[in-house]
N, C-alpha and C positions, 0 to 999 in steps of 0.2 A: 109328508115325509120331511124330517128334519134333513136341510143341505148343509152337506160338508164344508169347511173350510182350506181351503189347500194351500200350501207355501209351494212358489214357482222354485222350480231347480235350479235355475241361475246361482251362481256365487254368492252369497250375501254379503262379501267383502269386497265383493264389486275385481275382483281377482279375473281376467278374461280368460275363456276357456281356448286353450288349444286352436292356432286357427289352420284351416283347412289344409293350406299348404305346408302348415310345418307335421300336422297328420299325418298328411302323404307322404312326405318324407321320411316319416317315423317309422313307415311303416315299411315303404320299398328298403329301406336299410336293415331291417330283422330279417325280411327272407326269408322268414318260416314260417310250416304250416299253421292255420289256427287250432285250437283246442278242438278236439272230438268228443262227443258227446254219445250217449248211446242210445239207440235206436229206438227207443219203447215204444211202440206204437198210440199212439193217441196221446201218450201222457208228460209230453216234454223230454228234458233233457234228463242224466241221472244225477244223483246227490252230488255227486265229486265232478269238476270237468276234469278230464286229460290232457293236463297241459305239456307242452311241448320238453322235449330230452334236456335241451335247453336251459329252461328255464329255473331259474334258483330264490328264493328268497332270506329273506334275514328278520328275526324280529326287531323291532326296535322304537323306541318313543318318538314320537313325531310331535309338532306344535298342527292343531286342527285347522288353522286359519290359515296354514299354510297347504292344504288340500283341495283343488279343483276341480269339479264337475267335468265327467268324461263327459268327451263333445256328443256322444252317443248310449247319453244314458238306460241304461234296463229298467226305467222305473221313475212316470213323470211324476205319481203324483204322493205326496207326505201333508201327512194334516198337523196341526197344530197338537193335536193332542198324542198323539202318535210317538211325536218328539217328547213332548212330558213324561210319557209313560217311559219310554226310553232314558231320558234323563234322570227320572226318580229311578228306576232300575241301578243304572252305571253307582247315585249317588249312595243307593241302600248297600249294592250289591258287590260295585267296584264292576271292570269290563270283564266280560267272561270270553269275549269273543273279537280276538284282532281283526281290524282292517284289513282289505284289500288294496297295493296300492301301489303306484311304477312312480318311478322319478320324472320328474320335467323335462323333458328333451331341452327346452328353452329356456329357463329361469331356475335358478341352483337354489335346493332350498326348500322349493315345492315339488309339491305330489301330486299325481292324476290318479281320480279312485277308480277302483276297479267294482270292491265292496263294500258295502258300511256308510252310505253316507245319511244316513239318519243319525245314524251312531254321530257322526261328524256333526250333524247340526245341533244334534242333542248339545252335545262339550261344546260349543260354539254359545249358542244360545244361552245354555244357563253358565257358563262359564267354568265346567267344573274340572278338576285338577288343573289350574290355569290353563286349560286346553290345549293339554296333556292329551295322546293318545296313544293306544299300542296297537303298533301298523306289521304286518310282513310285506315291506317293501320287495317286490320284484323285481329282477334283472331278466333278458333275455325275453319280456313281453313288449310285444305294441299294445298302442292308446284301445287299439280293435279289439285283442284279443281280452285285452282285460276287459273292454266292455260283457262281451261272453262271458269271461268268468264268472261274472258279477248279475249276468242272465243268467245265469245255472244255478250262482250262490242263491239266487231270492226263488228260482223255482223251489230248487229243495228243503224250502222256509216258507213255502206257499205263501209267498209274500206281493207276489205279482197280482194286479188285476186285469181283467178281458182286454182295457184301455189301456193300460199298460203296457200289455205283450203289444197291441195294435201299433202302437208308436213307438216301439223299439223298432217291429218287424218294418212297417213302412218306411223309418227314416234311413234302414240296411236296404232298404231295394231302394229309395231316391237316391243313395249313394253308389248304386251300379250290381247292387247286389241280387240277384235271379232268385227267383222265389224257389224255384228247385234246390239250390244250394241254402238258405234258411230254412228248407223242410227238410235236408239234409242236418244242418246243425242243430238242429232243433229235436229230429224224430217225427216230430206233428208233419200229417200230411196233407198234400194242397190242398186235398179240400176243404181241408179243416183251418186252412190257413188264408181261404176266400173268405170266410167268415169276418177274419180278424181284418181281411182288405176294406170290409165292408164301412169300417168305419171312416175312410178317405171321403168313398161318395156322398158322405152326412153334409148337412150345410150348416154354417157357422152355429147357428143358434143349437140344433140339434146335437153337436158333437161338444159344443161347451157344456149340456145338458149331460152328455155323457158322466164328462171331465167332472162334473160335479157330485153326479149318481152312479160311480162307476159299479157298485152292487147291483144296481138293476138295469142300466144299460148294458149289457156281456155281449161276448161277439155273436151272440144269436139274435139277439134284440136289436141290435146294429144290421146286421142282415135282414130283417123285418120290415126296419125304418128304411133303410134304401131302397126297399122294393117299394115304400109305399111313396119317395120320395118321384119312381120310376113312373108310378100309374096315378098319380095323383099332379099333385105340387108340392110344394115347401111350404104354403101354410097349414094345406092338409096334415103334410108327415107331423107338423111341431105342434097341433092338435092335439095330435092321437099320442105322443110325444107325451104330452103336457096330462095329457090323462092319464095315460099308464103309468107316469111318475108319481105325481097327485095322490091316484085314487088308491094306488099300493095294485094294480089291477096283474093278473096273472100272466103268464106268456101266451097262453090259449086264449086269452082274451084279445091278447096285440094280433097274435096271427089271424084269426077270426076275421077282425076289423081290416087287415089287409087283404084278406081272402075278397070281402064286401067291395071294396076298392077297384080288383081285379074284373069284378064281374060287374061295378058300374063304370067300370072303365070306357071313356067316348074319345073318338080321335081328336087328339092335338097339336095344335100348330109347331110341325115342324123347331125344332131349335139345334143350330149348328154345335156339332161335337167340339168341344175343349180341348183345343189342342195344347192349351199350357196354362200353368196353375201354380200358385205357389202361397205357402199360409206366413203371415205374419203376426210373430205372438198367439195369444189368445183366441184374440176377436179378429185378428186380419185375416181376409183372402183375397186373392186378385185371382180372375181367370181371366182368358183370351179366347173365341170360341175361332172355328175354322172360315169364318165368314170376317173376322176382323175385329168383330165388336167387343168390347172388353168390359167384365161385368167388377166392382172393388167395392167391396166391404169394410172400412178398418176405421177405430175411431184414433183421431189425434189429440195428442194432450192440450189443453186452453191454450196453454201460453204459447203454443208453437203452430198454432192454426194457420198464423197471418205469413208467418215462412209458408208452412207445406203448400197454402194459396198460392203463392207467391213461383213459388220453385215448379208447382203443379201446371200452373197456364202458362208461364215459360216452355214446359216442355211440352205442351198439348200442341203450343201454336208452332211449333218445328212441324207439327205433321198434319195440321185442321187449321182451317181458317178460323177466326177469333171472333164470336158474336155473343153480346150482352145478353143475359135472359133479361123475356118482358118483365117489368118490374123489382128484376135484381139489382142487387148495388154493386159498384165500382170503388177501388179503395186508392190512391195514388196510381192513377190511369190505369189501371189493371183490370180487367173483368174475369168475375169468380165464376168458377164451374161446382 
């Protein structure tokens, strides 16, 4: 199976998104409800949100470069060709469909998207009507609420994937938000929304695997892998992983292979629950388990190795004594971990 290419969300203008604090403030200052959505069962939100009484917009031309990734986007992943298609579109067709988009609480000038930011990278990337774009600027939204809009907008575009919904939903409950209240915004219910939890408990390789295949990793296949990640290990799961991707293998085949797992299952050495977690980028994660021990994953770029060294046994030896491995090197009196 041919792997996809992804363009990371991030600003490509190097433009910083939104930061936490000025969020909060954004937000405690509108004081109104978020957008409601309706209840369908199973099936997400509906075509239109309901946005608040409030809320008013304008159409009008905006410059694309000057539009910034919501700090909580509905939508991690856009491929390179994705964008082409998009851009041959806008250039055959001209735009058929304006952006969603609130002004900058902080910087005059720029916009925080609510919807459209393919559209945005499209005009961006191939540069077309000098990056030109046609926005309905909103008044009376927070950075939040247009995120939702912009969740609702790509439902009813069938434009979301499993991994998609997965990391919107999660990065709303790491910010305080109760999975009761996103099954509320949503319609989808918990349990349907443990599915989509499931891809948290993936380990680095596996959930990059996702991020890659998000067609054949979905939130059921993600609930699969963490059971097998449960009764198993982590090179088992990214095996059986590496196969169902590979071989094109069915979902009856994954569950099957888990089922096996289950019933060769042998008791295993105890390992202390994770009391704290947090992903960096791509490839980073650090946990903490409840016994102290701290397990960290992340690769640093070359040239900044001999900092991260540097800054890394500084901080270790505040809280451990400082001892050379056997046969390790030492770089200006320093010893590496």
């Amino acid at each position: 199976m041919k792997q996809r290419v992804f363009r990371p969300v991030e600003d490509p203008v190097n433009a910083p998104t939104v930061s936490s604090k000025i969020v909060k403030e954004n937000r405690l200052a509108v004081k109104m409800p978020l957008p409601e959505f309706s209840n369908e069962q199973e099936s997400g939100v509906g075509r239109d949100a309901v946005l608040p009484d409030r809320a008013e917009a304008k159409l009008k031309m905006i410059d694309a470069r000057h539009v910034i990734q919501n700090s909580h986007p509905p939508r991690q992943l856009y491929t390179d060709e994705a964008i082409k298609v998009i851009a041959e579109s806008i250039k055959r067709d001209g735009q058929r469909d304006p952006i969603h988009v609130i002004e900058h609480p902080a910087r005059p000038g720029h916009f925080i998207i609510g919807d459209g930011w393919t559209r945005v990278q499209a005009i961006r990337s191939y540069e077309i009507n000098d990056c030109q774009i046609l926005a309905r600027v909103h008044s009376g939204l927070s950075e939040e609420q247009a995120s939702w809009l912009g969740y609702a907008q790509n439902e009813s575009r069938s434009q979301h994937t499993d991994f998609d919904r997965a990391m919107f939903f999660q990065g709303w409950h790491h910010s305080g938000l109760k999975w009761e209240e996103i099954s509320r915004r949503t319609g989808l219910s918990k349990t349907l929304l443990s599915f989509y939890a499931s891809y948290e408990k993936l380990p680095t390789e596996i959930l990059n695997t996702a991020r890659n295949f998000p067609e054949k990793i979905t939130a059921t296949v993600a609930q699969q892998l963490a059971r097998a990640v449960e009764l198993s290990d982590e090179s088992k799961a990214m095996l059986l992983t590496s196969r169902f991707v590979s071989g094109d293998m069915p979902q009856k085949w994954l569950k099957d292979e888990v089922a096996k797992l289950s019933v060769e299952k042998k008791p295993r050495e105890h390992r202390p629950a994770v009391s704290f977690q947090r992903r960096f980028g791509v490839d980073g994660a650090y946990k903490q388990r409840s016994d102290g021990r701290v397990e960290m994953m992340v690769a640093i770029p070359l040239e900044r190795t001999d900092e991260f060294n540097t800054r890394m046994v500084a901080l270790l030896s505040e809280f451990m004594e400082q001892q050379n491995e056997p046969g390790g090197s030492a770089k200006d009196g320093q010893s590496f971990v």
